[in-house]
C-alpha positions as CSV (number, residue, x, y, z in Angstrom):
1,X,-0.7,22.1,34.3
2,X,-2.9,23.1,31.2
3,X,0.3,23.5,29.2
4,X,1.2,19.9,29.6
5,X,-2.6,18.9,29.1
6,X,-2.3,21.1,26.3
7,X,0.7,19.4,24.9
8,X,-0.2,16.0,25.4
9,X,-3.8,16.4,23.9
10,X,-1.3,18.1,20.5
11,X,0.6,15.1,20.4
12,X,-2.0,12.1,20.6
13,X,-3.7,14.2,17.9
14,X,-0.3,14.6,15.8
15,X,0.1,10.9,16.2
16,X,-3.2,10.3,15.1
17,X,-2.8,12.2,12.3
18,X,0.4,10.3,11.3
19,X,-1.3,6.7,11.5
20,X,-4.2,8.2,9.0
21,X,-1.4,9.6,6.9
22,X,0.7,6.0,7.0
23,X,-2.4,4.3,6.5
24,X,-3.6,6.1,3.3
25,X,-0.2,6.2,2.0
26,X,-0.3,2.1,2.1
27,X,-3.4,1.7,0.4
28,X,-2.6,4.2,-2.1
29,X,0.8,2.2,-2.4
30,X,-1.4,-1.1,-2.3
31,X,-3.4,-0.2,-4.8
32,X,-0.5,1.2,-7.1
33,X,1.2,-2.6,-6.9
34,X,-2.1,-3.7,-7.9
35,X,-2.7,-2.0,-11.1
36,X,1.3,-2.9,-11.9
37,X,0.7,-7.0,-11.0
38,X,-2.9,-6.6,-12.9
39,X,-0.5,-5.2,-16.0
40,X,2.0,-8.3,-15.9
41,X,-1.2,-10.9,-15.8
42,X,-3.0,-8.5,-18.6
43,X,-6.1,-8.7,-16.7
44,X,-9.0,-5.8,-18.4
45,X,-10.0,-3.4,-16.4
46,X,-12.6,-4.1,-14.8
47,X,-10.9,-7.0,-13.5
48,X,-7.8,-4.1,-12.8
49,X,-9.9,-2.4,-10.4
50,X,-11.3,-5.3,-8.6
51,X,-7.6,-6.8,-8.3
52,X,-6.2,-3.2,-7.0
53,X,-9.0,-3.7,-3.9
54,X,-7.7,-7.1,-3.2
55,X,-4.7,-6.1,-3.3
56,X,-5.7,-3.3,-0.5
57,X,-7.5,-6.0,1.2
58,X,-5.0,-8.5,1.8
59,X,-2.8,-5.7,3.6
60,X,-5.2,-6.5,6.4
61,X,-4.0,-10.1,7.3
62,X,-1.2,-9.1,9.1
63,X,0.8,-6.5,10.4
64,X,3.8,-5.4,7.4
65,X,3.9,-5.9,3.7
66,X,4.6,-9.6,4.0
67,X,0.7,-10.2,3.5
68,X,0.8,-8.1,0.6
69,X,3.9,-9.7,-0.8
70,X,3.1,-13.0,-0.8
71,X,-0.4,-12.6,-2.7
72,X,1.8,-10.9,-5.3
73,X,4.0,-13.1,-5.9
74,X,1.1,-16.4,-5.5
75,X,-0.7,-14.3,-8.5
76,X,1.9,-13.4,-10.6
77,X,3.4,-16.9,-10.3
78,X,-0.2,-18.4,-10.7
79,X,-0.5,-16.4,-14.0
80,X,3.2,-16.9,-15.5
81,X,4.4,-13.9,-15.0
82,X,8.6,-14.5,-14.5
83,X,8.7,-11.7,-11.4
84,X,10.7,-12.8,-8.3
85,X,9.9,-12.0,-4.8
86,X,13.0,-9.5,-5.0
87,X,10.8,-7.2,-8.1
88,X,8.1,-7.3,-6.1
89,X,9.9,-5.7,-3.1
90,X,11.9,-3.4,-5.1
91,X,8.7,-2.7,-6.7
92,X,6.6,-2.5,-3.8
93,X,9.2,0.7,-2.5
94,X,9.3,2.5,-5.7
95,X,5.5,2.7,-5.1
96,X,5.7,3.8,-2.0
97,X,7.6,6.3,-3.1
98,X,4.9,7.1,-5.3
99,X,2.1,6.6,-3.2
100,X,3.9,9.3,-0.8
101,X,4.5,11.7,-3.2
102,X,1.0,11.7,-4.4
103,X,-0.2,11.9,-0.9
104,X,1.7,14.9,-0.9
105,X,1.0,16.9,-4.3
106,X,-3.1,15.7,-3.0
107,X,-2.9,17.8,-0.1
């Protein structure tokens, strides 16, 4: 009975470990997005960094990337910038991409 105690308690805390993982992966890809956007709208960088943690922050309004998405595409539209919703996604998974193997070469 301890063995399957022991098994279970290993994976609720592998799975715990994989939500932390996904989560910082996200941000890290959020934030990534944001310093590209804040590039297209040629914002300075102090406005950069503030934009990269909105960017993070609006990941919070709902459950997926559409959040994140659409507040790209309202800014960059908002500013000029001629990027369609279909860069944005392609850009938003070549970040993640990123984001993941940075993750990686951090651990």
């Amino acid at each position: 009975m301890t063995d399957f105690k022991d098994r279970e308690r290993a994976e609720e805390a592998k799975f715990a470990m994989d939500e932390e993982t996904a989560f910082k992966v996200a941000a890290r890809r959020n934030r990534l997005l944001g310093e590209w956007a804040a590039g297209l709208m040629g914002l300075t960088p102090e406005e950069t960094e503030a934009y990269k943690k909105a960017v993070v922050q609006a990941d919070f309004e709902e459950a997926g990337d559409e959040d994140v998405i659409r507040k790209l595409l309202g800014d960059l539209t908002a500013s000029e910038c001629d990027v369609s919703e279909a860069d944005i996604r392609a850009k938003l998974e070549e970040m993640n991409i990123e984001a993941k193997r940075q993750f990686m070469s951090d651990s």
